[in-house]
N, C-alpha and C positions, 0 to 999 in steps of 0.2 A: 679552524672550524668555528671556535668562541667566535671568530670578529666578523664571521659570516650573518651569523645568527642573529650578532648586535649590530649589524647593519641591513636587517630586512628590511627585503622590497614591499612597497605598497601593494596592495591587492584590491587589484576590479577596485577605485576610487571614480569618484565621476568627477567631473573638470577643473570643481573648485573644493574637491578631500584633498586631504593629504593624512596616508596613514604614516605614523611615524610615533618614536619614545620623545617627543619633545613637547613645547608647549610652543603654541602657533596659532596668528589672526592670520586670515587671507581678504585678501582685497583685490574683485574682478572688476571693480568701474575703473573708467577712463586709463588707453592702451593696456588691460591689461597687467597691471604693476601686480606685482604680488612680495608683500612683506613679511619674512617668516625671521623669528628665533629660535635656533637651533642652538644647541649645548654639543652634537658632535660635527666635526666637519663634514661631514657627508648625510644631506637629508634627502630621503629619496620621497619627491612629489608624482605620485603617479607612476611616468613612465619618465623621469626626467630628475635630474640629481643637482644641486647645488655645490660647489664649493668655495668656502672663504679664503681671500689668502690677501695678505698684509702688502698693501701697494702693489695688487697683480688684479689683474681681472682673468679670471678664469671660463674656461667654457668646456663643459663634460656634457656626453649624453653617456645614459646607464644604462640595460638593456634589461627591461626589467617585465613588470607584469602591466599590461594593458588595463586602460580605464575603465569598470565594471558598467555595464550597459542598461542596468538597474539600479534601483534608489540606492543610495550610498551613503547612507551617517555611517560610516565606518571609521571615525577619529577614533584615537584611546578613549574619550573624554564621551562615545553616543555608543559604545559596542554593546548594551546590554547586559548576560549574563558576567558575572566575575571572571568566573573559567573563560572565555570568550577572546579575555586579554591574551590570553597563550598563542588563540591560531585565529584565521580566519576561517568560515566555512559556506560551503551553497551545492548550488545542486544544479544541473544541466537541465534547461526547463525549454518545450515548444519542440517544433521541426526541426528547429535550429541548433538547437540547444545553449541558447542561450545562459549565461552565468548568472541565479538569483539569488541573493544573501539569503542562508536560512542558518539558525542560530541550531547548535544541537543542546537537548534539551539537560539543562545541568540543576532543576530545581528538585525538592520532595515533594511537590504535589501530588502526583501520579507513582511514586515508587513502591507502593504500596499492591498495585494493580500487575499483575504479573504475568496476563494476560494481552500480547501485542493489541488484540482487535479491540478489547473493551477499552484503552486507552485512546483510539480513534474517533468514538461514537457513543451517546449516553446510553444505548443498551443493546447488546449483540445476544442473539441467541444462538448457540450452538449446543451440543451435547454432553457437556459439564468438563470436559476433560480437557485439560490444558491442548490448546490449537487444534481441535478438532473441527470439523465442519461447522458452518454456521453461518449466518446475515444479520445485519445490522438492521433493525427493527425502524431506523430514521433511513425514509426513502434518500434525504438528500446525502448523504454518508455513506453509497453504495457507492462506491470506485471502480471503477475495472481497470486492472494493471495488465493484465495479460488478453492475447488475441485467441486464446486457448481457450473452447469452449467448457471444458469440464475442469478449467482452474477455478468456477463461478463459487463453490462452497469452501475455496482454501484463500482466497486473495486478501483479505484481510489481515491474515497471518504469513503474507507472502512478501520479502524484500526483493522490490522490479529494480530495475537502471534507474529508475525515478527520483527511486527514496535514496536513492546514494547520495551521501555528505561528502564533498569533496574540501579538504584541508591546504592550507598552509602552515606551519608551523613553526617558532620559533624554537621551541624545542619539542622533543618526542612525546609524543601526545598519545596515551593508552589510558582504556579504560576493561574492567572485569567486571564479570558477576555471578553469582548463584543464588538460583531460587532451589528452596525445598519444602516439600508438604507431606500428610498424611501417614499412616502408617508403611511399616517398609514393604506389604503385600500390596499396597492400594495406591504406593506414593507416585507423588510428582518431582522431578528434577527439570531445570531450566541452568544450563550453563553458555554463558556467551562473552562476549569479549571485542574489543576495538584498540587497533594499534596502526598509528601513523607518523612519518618521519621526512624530515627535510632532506634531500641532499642536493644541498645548496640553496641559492635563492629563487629558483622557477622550477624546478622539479620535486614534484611529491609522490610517496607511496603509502597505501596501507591495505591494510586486511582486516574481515570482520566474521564474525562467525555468533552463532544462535542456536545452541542444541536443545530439543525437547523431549525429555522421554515420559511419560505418564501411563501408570496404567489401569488408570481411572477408577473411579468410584463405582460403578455399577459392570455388572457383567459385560465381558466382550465389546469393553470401549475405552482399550488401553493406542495411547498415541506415540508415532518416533517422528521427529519432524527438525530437519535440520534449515536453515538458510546460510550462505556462506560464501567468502567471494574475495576479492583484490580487485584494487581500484586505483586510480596514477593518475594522476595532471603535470602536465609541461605548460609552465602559463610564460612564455618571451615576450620579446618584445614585438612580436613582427609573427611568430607562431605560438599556437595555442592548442594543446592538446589536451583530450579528457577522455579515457578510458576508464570499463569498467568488464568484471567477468565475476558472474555469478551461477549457483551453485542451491537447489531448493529441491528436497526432499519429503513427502507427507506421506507416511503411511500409518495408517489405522484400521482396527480392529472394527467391523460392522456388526449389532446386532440386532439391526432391523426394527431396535424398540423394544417397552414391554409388553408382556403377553397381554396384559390386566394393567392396567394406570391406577386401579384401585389398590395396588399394593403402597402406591405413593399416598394416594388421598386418602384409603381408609385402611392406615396399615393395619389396625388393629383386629381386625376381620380375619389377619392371617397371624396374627401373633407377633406384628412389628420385630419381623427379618431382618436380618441385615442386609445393608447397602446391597454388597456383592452378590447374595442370596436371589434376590429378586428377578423371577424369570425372563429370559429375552425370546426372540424368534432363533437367532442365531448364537449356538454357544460356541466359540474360539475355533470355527472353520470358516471364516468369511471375512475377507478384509479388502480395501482396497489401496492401491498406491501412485503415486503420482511422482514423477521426478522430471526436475524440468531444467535445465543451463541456460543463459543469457549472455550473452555481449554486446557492449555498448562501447560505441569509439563516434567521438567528435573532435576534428579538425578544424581548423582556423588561422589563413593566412592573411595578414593585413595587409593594405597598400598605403603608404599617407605622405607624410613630410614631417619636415623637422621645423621648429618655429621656436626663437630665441625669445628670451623676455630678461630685461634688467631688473634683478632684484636690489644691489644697492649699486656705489661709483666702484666696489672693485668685484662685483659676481652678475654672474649671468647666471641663468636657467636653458637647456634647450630643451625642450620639449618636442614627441612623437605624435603627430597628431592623425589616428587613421582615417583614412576616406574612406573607401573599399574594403570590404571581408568578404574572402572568395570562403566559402562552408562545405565540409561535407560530414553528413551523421550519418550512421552505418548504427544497424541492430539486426543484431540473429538469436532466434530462439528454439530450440527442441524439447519438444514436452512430452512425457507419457504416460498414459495412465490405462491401471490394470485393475479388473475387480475380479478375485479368484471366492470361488468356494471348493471346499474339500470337502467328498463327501455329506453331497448333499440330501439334508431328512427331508421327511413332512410338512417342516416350518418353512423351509422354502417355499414349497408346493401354495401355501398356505396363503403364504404373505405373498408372493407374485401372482395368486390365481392362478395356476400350473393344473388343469387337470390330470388325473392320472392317464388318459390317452395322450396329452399336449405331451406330458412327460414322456412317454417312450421315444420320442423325435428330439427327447435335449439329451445332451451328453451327462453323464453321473457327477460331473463335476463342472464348472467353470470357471474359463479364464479369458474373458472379452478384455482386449487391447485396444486402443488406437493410438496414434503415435501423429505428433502436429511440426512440422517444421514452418519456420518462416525467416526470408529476410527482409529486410527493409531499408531504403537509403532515402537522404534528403539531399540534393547537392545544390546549391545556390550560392548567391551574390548580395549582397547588402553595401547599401551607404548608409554610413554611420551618424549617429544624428548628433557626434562631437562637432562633427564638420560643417553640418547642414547649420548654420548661421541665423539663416531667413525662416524656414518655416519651422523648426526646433523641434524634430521625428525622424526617425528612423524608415529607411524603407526596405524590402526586400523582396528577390521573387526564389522560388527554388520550383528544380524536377522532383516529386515523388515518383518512385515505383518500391513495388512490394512484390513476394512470391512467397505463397503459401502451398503446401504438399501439407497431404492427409494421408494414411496409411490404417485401412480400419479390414477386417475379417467381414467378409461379405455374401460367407455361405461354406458350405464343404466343397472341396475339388472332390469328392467321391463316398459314397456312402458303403460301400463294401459289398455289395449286394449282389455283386456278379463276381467277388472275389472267387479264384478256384483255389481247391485243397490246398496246393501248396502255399499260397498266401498267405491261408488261414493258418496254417502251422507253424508258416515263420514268423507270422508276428503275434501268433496267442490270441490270435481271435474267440470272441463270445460270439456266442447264437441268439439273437432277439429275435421275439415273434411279433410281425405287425400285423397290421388288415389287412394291408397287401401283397404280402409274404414275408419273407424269412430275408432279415440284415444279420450285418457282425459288428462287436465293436471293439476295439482295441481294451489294452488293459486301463486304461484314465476314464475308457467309457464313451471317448469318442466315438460317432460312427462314420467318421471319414479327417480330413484337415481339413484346417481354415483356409479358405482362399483370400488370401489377401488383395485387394483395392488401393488403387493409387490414383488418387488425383491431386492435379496440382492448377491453381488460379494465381493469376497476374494481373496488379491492380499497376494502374497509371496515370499519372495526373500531373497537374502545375498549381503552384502554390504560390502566394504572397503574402507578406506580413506587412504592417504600415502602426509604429510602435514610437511611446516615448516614456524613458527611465531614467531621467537627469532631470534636475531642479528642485521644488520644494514643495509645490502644492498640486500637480496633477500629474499623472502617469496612464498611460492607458496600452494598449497592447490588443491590435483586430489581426485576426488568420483567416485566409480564406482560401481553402482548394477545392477544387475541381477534379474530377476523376472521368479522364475520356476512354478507359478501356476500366474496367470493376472486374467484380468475381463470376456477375452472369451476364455480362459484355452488354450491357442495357444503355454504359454511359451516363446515367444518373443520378452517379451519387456526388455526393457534395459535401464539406461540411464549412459554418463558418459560423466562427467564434468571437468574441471579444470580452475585454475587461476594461474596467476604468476605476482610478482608485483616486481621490484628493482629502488632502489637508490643512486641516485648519485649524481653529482655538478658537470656543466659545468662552468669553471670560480668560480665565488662566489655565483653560482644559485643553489640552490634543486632542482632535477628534480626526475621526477618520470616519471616508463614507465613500463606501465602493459598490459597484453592481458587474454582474457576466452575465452574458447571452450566449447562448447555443444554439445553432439551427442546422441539423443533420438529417442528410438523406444516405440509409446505407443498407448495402444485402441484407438479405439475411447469414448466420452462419452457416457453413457449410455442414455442421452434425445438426441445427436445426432442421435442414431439409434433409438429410440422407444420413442414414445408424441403421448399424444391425449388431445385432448382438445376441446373445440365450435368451433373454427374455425380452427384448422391443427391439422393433424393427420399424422403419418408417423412410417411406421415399416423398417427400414433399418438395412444391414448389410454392413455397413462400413471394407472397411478394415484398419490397422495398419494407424496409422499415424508415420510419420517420420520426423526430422527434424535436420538440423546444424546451429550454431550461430557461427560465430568468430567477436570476438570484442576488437583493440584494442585502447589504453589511453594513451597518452602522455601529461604530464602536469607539468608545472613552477609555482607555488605558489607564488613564492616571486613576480612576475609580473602580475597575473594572469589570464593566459595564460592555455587555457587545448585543446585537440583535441582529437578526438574520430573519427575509423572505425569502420565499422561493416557490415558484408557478411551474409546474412540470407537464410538456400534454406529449402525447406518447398515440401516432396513427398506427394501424396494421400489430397493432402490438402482438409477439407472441408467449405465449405462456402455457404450461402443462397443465392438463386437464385433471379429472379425477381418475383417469385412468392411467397417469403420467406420463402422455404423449403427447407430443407439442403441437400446440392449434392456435391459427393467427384467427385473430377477432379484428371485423374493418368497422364495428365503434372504437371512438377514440378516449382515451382512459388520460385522468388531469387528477394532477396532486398538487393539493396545498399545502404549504408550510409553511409556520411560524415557530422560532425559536427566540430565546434571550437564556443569557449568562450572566450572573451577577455574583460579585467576590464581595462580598463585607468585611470590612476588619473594627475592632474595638477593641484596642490595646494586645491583649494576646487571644482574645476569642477571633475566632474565625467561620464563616457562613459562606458556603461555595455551593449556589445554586444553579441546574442548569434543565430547563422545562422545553416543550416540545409539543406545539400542537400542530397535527396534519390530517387531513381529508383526503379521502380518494371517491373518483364519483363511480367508479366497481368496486366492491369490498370482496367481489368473486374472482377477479381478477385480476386485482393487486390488493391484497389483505393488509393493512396495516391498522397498527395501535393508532388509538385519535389523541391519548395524552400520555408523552414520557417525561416521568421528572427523575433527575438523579441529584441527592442534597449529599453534601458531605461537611458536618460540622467539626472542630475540632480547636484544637488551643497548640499557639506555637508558639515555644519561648524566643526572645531576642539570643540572638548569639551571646554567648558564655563562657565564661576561665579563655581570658585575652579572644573574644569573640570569636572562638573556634569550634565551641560547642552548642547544636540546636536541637530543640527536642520538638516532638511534634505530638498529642495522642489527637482520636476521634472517631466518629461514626460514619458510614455511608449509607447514607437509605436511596436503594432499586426501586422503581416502582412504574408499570406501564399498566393503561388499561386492558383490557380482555379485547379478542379478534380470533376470528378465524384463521390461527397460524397454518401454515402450509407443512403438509406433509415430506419427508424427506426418503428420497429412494437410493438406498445403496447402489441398487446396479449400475445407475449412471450420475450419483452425486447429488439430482437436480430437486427441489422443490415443485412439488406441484398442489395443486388445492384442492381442499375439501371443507364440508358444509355440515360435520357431522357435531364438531366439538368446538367451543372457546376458550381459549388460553390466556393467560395472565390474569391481573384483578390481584395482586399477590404482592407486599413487598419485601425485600430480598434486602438484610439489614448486614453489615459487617462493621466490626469494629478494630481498629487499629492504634500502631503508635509505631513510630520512626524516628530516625536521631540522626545525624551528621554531626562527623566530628573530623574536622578540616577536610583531608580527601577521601576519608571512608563516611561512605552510610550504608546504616542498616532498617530493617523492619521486621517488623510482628504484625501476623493479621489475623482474625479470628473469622473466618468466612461464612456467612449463613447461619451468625449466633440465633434468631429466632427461627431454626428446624421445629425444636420441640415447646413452641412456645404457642400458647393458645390454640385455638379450635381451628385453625386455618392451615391446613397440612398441604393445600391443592397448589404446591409449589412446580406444577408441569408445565415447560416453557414448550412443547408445543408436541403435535401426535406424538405419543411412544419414548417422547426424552423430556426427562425434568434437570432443574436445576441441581447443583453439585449441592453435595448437602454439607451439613457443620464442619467444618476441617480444622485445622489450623497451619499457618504458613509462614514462613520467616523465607529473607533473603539481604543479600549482602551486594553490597555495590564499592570498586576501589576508583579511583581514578588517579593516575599523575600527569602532568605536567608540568612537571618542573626535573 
């Protein structure tokens, strides 16, 4: 098994890598010669293995892992992080799923943040509580991972097929952790963990897992929220497989918000309560939950040839070179989400608008469902742009189809109202009195069952990509599909994409400078136009949504230095009103943004800034902040006691201007707006210190040290929920690889 390990295959290399323990020049002018020094007799280039032998010429092919189809400084000598040297890693990216190098991340910058979604974007609001509901306040930072309409307040904290690392490993690659906070009534716990392993040289396995238990700081907005999964690549010569199966859990405690926001802004009014104390709508009978499964499987069989090359007068190289990749990616997802109340008061009544006549037609309590399945396939053909010589790109076309089922309660099969005696006896019927006479309702309060809804939509299209991810200064990547059958059989949707990325060096600097475009035409969701539930109900017929991205990237690594544009315009847009019901508007709604990033260093001071200016030309309906800054200053020692030990302390200053944030509605997750109050103007300071010492780090963080600091208490990040207040937080992080 040792001599497997010390003989690792190359991974995803492009025509002129070679991964390998050795030191090695390569030379692709005139036929192709290629000169290498190796130290053991077997170096594997690629897909393609050398060996030395004394007065023999030799000739092996190896069967090993295909040429990666994206940029590839993947030598020992260009891997990036340290840790990095252990395995390779990437991720299944596009229809196709193509292999793209992505580094996991082994620095302390971020360890300290223990929060997935704050890690993604300079400022997420959500309801204080570790992964509880929320959005990312920077429009371009809003993702959607899932086809599940009521995933839209959890995906930030959600791990799709996307964000899956997929490994090679030299040796067994794990990683642990725990975060913990607050006291033991109010605390946070965060435990998670990664574990991946070779057996052999093209097949890997691992498993990952993310557990959240909180039970937050303010009444009735305690979180449990797990993500968790296995994952496996078969990377051959000739097939290539990538699976994944995952496993995501959110459930949370609603309470609708505070009664009074004055208990935040002007505690003192009541006698500065505690955290927990301070009244909600909902106390610990109202929560909602969400459970959703994934899988993810991509296929890849090559076609090519084999093509020899003299390395010296007694070795050869053969090499596998593919033409043809026949593809097929498969994805199935089941999602579901429930909002129950027990026994419900006045504060319902209150917060939903619920008259007491509306009220004698809801049940005493509720538990609205709906339940999302979908599957999805890509099956296509590509020629490879190893092969393509002349024009130096990749081409491909594929079949999409999709099938999406909904399953939501769409009324009672019966109200009880013609029930006779016996009926009522057997199953303990009440007597309700209405207008129009005399119902029953079961013991929960119902006054009949759900009748359950079922519809299912089949989208259908053809696709082509026209791509290139080999060389040294330009790569680019356009998709365009077509859809001749959609969700309301219209024919019209479309979407097509592109990116283009090149490099170069001004002076002795690497620069990088990329742009993407997006041009989408697509349904709307199917819970856009049609929900029912206890409290909203709506049958609409939405038309088409439409929309454009352009965004571009210019960025100096060696200093760095990154900046970001981005033009967003958005037709038919739909969005919830004030009365949280969804309404398409046919003005077209356009956001601007500007960001930059910049890292200072001066010996062991360090300045890590990152600002954010955006425009919207409705602030009614799409509310955002106009400027987010997040600084995070601090001092980190050089490595220490035989450069094993690093310490890190410092500050983080939050800070976005004031806007009209959107209200959030329990019954069904969503955001929608109002014109009553401005949120932020407020900043949000935390101070830290972290350390690494070879494969453990740990941290300290002191969260919301300026709570009780000066006249400026209005720390509410948007209706009814404020930010988490002063805590304190520590957490541990192990890794091996060796």
């Amino acid at each position: 098994m040792n001599r497997i390990f010390n003989i690792i295959l190359s991974l995803f290399a492009a025509s002129t890598t070679v991964f390998a323990n050795t030191s090695l020049s390569v030379e692709t002018e005139k036929k192709d010669s290629v000169d290498i020094v190796a130290s053991d007799s077997v170096v594997l280039n690629q897909d393609s293995a050398i060996i030395s032998k004394i007065d023999t010429v030799a000739k092996v092919t190896v069967d090993s892992a295909p040429a990666f189809q994206y940029q590839t400084e993947v030598s020992p000598s260009k891997r990036g992080p340290k840790d990095s040297m252990m395995y390779f890693s990437w991720r299944a990216d596009g229809p196709l799923g193509l292999p793209v190098r992505e580094y996991a991340d082994s620095t302390l910058d971020k360890l300290y943040i223990a929060n997935m979604a704050d890690k993604n974007t300079l400022r997420y609001a959500d309801h204080s509580s570790l992964g509880s509901p929320g959005i990312s306040l920077i429009y371009a930072d809003r993702i959607k991972k899932s086809d599940f309409f009521f995933f839209t307040p959890y995906e930030a904290n959600y791990t799709s097929p996307d964000d899956i690392l997929y490994y090679n490993t030299r040796k067994p690659y794990s990683k642990f952790w725990f975060i913990g906070a607050g006291p033991s009534n109010r605390s946070d716990q965060c435990v998670g963990g990664l574990f991946t392993v070779n057996a052999g040289s093209k097949f890997n396995f691992g498993m990952y897992g993310d557990w959240v238990n909180s039970y937050g700081a303010y009444e009735s907005s305690s979180t449990r929220n797990c993500n968790a999964g296995f994952f496996g690549s078969y990377m051959g010569l000739r097939s290539n497989l990538m699976m994944s199966i995952g496993f995501a859990k959110f459930e949370n405690y609603e309470s609708g918000g505070f009664l009074d926001e004055s208990y935040i802004t002007s505690p003192e009014r009541y006698g500065n309560p505690a955290d927990e104390s301070i009244p909600v709508y909902f106390t610990g009978n109202t929560f909602s939950k969400l459970h959703g499964y994934n899988m993810h499987l991509n296929y890849k069989y090559h076609l090519g040839f084999e093509k020899e090359y003299e390395v010296s007068k007694d070795s050869v190289i053969v090499d596998y070179v593919p033409v043809t990749s026949f593809i097929a990616d498969m994805r199935y997802e089941s999602d579901w989400k429930r909002y129950t109340e027990k026994n419900t008061n006045s504060f319902h009544d209150t917060f939903y608008n619920a008259s007491a006549e509306t009220r004698k037609f809801m049940p005493k309590s509720t538990m609205d469902s709906v339940l999302f399945r979908q599957f999805k396939g890509n099956f296509g053909v590509t020629l490879n742009e190893e092969f393509n010589k002349l024009m130096k790109f990749g081409l491909g076309g594929y079949f999409t189809v999709s099938s999406k089922t909904y399953h939501y309660a769409d009324g009672l099969q019966f109200d009880y109202r013609d029930a006779g005696s016996e009926f009522i006896a057997e199953n303990e019927l009440k007597e309700v009195e209405l207008e129009d006479g005399i119902a029953y309702i079961d013991s929960v309060g119902y006054r009949g069952r759900p009748n359950w809804n079922k519809n299912k939509n089949t989208k259908m299209g053809v696709g082509a990509v026209l791509s290139k991810h080999s060389g040294k200064h330009l790569f680019f990547n356009v998709i365009g599909e077509y859809y001749f059958v959609d969700e309301k059989q219209t024919g019209t949707s479309y979407l097509l994409k592109g990116d283009v990325n090149t490099k170069f060096e001004i002076g002795k600097q690497p620069v990088s400078l990329g742009g993407k475009v997006e041009l989408k035409n697509e349904c709307p969701d199917y819970f856009e136009d049609h929900y029912y539930s206890n409290y909203f109900n709506w049958d609409n017929d939405f038309d088409n949504k439409r929309s454009l991205s352009i965004d571009g990237l210019f960025e100096m690594p060696k200093i760095g230095f990154s900046a970001k544009i981005g033009y967003y315009n958005i037709d038919n847009h739909i969005y919830f009103n004030e009365q949280a019901m969804p309404v398409q508007t046919s003005d077209a709604v356009n956001v601007f943004y500007l960001g930059a990033e910049e890292k200072l260093k001066f010996g062991i001071f360090h300045w890590d800034n990152g600002i954010a200016y955006q425009t919207t030309s409705d602030q009614y309906i799409m509310p955002l902040p106009t400027f987010v800054w997040n600084s995070n200053v601090y001092l980190r020692t050089p490595p220490i006691f035989k450069k094993s030990l690093t310490f890190q302390v410092g500050a983080e200053l939050n800070y976005h201007t004031s806007f009209y944030a959107q209200k959030y509605n329990p019954a069904t997750g969503m955001l929608y707006v109002q014109r009553e109050k401005e949120y932020g103007d407020y900043p949000l300071l935390n101070v830290y210190g972290q350390a690494q010492l070879k494969v453990l780090k740990m941290f300290m963080v002191w969260n919301h040290v300026n709570q009780k600091m000066g006249n400026n208490s209005n720390y509410m990040i948007s209706p009814g929920y404020a930010m988490s207040p002063s805590f304190l937080r520590v957490g541990i992080s192990v890794t091996f690889d060796d």
